[in-house]
C-alpha positions as CSV (number, residue, x, y, z in Angstrom):
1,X,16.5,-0.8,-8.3
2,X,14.3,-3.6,-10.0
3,X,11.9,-2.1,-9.4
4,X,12.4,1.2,-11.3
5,X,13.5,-0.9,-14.1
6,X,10.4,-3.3,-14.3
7,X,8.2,-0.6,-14.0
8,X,9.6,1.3,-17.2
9,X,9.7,-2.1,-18.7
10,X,6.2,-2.1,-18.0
11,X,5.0,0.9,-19.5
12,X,6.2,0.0,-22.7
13,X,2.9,-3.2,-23.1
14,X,0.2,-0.6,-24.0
15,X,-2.9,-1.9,-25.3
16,X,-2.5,-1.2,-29.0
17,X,-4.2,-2.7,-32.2
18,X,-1.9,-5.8,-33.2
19,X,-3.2,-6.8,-36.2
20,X,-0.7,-9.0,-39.1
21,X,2.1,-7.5,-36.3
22,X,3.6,-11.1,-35.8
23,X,1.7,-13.5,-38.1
24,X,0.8,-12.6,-41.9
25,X,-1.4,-14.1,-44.0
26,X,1.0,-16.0,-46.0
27,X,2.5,-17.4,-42.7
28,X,-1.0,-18.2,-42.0
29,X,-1.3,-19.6,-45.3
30,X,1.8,-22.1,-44.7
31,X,0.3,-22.9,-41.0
32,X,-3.2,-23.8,-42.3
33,X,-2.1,-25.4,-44.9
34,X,0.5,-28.0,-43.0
35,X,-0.2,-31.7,-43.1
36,X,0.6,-32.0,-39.3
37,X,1.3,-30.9,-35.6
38,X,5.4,-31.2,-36.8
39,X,5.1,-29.3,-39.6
40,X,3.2,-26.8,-37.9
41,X,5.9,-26.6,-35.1
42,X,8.5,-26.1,-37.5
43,X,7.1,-23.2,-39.5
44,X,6.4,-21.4,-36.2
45,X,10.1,-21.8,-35.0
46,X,11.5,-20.2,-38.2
47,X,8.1,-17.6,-38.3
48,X,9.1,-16.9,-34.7
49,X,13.1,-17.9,-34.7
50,X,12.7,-20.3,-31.9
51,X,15.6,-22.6,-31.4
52,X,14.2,-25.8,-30.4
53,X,17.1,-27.0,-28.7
54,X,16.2,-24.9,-25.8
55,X,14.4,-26.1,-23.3
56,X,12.3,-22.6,-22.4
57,X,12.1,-21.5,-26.5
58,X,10.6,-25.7,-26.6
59,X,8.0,-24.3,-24.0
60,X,7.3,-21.2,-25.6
61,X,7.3,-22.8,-28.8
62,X,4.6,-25.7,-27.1
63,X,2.9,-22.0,-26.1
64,X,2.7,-20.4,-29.8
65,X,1.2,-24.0,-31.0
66,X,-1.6,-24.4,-29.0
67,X,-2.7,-21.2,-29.4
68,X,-2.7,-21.7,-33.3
69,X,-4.6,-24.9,-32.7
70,X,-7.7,-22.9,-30.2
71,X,-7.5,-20.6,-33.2
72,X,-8.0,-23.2,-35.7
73,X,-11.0,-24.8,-33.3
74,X,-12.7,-22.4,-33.0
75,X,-12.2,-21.1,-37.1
76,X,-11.3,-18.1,-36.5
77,X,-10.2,-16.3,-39.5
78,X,-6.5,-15.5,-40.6
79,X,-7.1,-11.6,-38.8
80,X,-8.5,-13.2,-36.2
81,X,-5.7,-15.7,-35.5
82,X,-2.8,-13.2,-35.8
83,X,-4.6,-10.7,-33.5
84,X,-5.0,-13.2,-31.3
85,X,-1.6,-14.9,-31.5
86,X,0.0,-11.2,-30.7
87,X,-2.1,-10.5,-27.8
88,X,-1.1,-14.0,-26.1
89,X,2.8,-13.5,-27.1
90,X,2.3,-10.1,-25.5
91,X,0.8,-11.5,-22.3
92,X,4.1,-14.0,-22.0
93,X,6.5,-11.4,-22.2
94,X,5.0,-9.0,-20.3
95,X,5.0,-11.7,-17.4
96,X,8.5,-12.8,-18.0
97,X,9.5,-9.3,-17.9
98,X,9.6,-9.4,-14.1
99,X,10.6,-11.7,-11.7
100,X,7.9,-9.9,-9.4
101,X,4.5,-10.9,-9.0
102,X,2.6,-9.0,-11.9
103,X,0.0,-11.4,-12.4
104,X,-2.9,-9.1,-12.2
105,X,-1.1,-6.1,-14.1
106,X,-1.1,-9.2,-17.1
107,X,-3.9,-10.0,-16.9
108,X,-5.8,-6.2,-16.7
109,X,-3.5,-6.2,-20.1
110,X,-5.1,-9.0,-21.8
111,X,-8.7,-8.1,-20.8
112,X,-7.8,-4.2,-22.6
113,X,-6.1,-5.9,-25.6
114,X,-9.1,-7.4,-26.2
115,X,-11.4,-4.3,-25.9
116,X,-9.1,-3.0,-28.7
117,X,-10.1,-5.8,-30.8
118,X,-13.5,-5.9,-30.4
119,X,-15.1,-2.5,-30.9
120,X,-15.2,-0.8,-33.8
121,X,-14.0,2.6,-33.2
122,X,-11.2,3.5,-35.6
123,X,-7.8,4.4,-34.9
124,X,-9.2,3.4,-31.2
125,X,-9.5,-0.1,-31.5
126,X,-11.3,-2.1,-34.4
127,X,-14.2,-4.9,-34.2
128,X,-11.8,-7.8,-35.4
129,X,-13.6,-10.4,-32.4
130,X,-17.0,-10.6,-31.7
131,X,-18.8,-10.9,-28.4
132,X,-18.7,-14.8,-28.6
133,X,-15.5,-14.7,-29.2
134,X,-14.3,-12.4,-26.7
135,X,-15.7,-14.9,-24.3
136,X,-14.0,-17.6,-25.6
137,X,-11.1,-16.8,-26.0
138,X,-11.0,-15.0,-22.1
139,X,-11.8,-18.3,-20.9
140,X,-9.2,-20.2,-23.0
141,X,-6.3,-17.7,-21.7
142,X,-7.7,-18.6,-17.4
143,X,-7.8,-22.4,-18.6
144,X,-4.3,-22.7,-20.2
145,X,-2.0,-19.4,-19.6
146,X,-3.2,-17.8,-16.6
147,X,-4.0,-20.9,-14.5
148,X,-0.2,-21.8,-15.3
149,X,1.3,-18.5,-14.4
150,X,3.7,-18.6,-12.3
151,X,4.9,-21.7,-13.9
152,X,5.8,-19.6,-16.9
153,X,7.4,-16.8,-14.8
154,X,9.3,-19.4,-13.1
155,X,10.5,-20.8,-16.0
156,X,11.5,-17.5,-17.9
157,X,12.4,-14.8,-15.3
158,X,15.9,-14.9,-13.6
159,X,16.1,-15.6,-10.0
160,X,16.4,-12.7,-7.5
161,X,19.5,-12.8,-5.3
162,X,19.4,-11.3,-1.6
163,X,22.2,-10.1,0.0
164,X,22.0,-9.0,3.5
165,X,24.6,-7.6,5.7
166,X,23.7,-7.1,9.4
167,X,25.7,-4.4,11.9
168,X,25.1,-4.7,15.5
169,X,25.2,-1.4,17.3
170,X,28.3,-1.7,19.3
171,X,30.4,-4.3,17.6
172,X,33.3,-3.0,15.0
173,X,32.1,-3.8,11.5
174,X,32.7,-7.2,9.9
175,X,35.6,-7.2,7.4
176,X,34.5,-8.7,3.9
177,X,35.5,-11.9,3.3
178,X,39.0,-13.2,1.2
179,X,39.3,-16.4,0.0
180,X,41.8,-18.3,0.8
181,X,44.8,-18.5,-1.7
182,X,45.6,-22.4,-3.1
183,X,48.7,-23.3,-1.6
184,X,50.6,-26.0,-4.4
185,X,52.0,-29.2,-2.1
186,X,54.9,-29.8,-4.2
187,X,55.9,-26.2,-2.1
188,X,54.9,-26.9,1.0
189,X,58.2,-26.9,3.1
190,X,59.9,-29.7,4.5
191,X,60.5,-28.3,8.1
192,X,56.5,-27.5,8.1
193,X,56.2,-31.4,7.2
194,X,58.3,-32.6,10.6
195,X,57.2,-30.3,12.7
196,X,56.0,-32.1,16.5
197,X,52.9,-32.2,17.7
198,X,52.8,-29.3,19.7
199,X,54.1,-27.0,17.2
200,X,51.0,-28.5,14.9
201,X,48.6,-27.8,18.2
202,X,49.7,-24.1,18.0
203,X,49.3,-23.6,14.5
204,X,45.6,-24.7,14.5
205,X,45.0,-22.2,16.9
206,X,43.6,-19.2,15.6
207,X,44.9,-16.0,16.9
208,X,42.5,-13.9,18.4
209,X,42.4,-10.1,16.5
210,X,41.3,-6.6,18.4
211,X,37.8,-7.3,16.9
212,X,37.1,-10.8,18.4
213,X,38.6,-9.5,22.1
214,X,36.0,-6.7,21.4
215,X,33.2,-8.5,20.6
216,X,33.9,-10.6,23.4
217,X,34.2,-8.1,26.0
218,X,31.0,-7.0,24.7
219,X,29.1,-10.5,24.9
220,X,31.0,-10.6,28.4
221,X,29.2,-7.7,30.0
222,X,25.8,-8.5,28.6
223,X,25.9,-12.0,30.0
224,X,27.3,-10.4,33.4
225,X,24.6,-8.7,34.0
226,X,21.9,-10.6,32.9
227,X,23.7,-13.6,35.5
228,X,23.7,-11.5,38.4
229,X,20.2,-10.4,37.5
230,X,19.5,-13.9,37.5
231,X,21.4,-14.9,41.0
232,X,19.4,-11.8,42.9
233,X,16.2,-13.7,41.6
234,X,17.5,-17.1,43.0
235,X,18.6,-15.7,46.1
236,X,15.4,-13.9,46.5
237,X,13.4,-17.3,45.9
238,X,15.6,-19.3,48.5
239,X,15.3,-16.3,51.4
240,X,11.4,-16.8,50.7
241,X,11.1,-20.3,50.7
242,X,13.4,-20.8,53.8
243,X,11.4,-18.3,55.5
244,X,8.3,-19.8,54.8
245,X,9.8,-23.7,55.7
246,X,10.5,-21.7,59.2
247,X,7.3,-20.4,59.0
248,X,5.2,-24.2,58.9
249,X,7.8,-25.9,61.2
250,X,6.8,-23.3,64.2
251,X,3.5,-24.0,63.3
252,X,3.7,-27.7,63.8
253,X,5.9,-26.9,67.2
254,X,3.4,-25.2,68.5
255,X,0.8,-27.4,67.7
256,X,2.4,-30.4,69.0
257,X,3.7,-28.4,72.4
258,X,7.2,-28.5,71.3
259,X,8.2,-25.1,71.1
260,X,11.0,-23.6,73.3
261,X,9.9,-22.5,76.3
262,X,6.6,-24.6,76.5
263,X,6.1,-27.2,79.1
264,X,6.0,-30.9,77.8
265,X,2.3,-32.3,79.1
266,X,4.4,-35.4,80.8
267,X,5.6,-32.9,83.1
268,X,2.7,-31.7,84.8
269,X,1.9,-32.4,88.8
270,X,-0.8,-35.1,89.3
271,X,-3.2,-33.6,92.1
């Protein structure tokens, strides 16, 4: 089931030319033009609406900054930097768009987006990088995203749940379970309160339904046979070590003139 739906999430992250899709050039304008790293954090959270009190839109928001800042390293210009910026925005949600392992689906992604910005063969893809760059920028994304992925998908993917329900051929099926109603004290009943000891004893001791006595009749029969399997092998062992005990101490009889029947060399005639 998830994954039928991650699969048609997939398809829709198709390399496609990305140019001014997320940054302009008057956002560019305001993010070149700010006097520091806090000014340029907050004019990406309001360019990107990320609330900063979050911890993961703080992350992604740390994500969306450096990338600016490689841009502005390596002076790229403003068609450049909003190509670029799109392409590693894409690449983040297309990894948080599973909780599966998709790290090499990404990252075939990436390496296509960037084919499609660096030949130009219009409406195919356009020359906005240049051969340099390409490289560059491929080896900035291993460095920093990619090296870091599943940090990312940890952070931003929900956690898969397992259930598991197990059937034993044999045994009646296992109800679901109920939980228990709150009983209130101030309802409890005062009889229940003085009850004796005894009473008490039977009380904790749970009755046993059809499906226990089943289940035990079952686990009964198994370990019944597998016991008397086990005694004909112990008896077995015994019946041959007895026989070979009898075995040795005729040996020794004989060799020592003992056996029944034999005459003791004290008893012989002198001549």
């Amino acid at each position: 089931y998830f994954k039928q739906i991650n699969l048609r999430k997939m398809t829709l992250f198709e390399p496609k030319i990305c140019v001014w899709n997320d940054l302009t050039s008057e956002h560019l304008d305001l993010i070149y033009s700010a006097s520091n790293n806090e000014n340029t954090l907050g004019l990406l959270a309001d360019i990107c609406k990320v609330d900063q009190s979050d911890i993961k839109q703080e992350i992604l928001l740390e994500f969306y900054f450096h990338t600016v800042q490689f841009a502005k390293s390596r002076e790229l210009n403003y068609a450049q930097t909003s190509a670029l910026f799109t392409i590693m925005k894409n690449v983040h949600d297309m990894c948080a768009s599973t909780p599966y392992n998709n790290n090499e689906a990404v990252y075939s992604y990436f390496k296509q987006m960037l084919v499609k910005h660096s030949l130009q063969r219009p409406p195919y893809s356009i020359g906005v990088f240049t051969v340099n760059q390409v490289q560059a920028i491929t080896e900035y994304a291993l460095n920093t995203y990619f090296r870091h992925f599943n940090m990312y998908k940890y952070a931003f993917t929900p956690k898969v749940r397992v259930d598991i329900s197990l059937h034993y051929e044999g045994a009646p099926p296992t109800p679901e379970p109920v939980e228990p109603t709150p009983v209130e004290v101030e309802a409890v009943d005062e009889a229940v309160l003085e009850a004796s000891p005894e009473e008490e004893v039977a009380e904790q001791e749970p009755t046993e339904t059809e499906e226990m006595r089943q289940l035990r009749e079952i686990i009964q029969t198994v370990m019944g046979s597998e016991l008397k399997t086990l005694q004909g092998r112990l008896e077995k062992m015994i019946a041959e070590q007895d026989s070979k005990l009898a075995k040795q101490v005729e040996a020794l009889e004989e060799s020592a003139g003992l056996k029944a029947g034999s005459k003791s060399p004290g008893n012989k005639k002198k001549k």
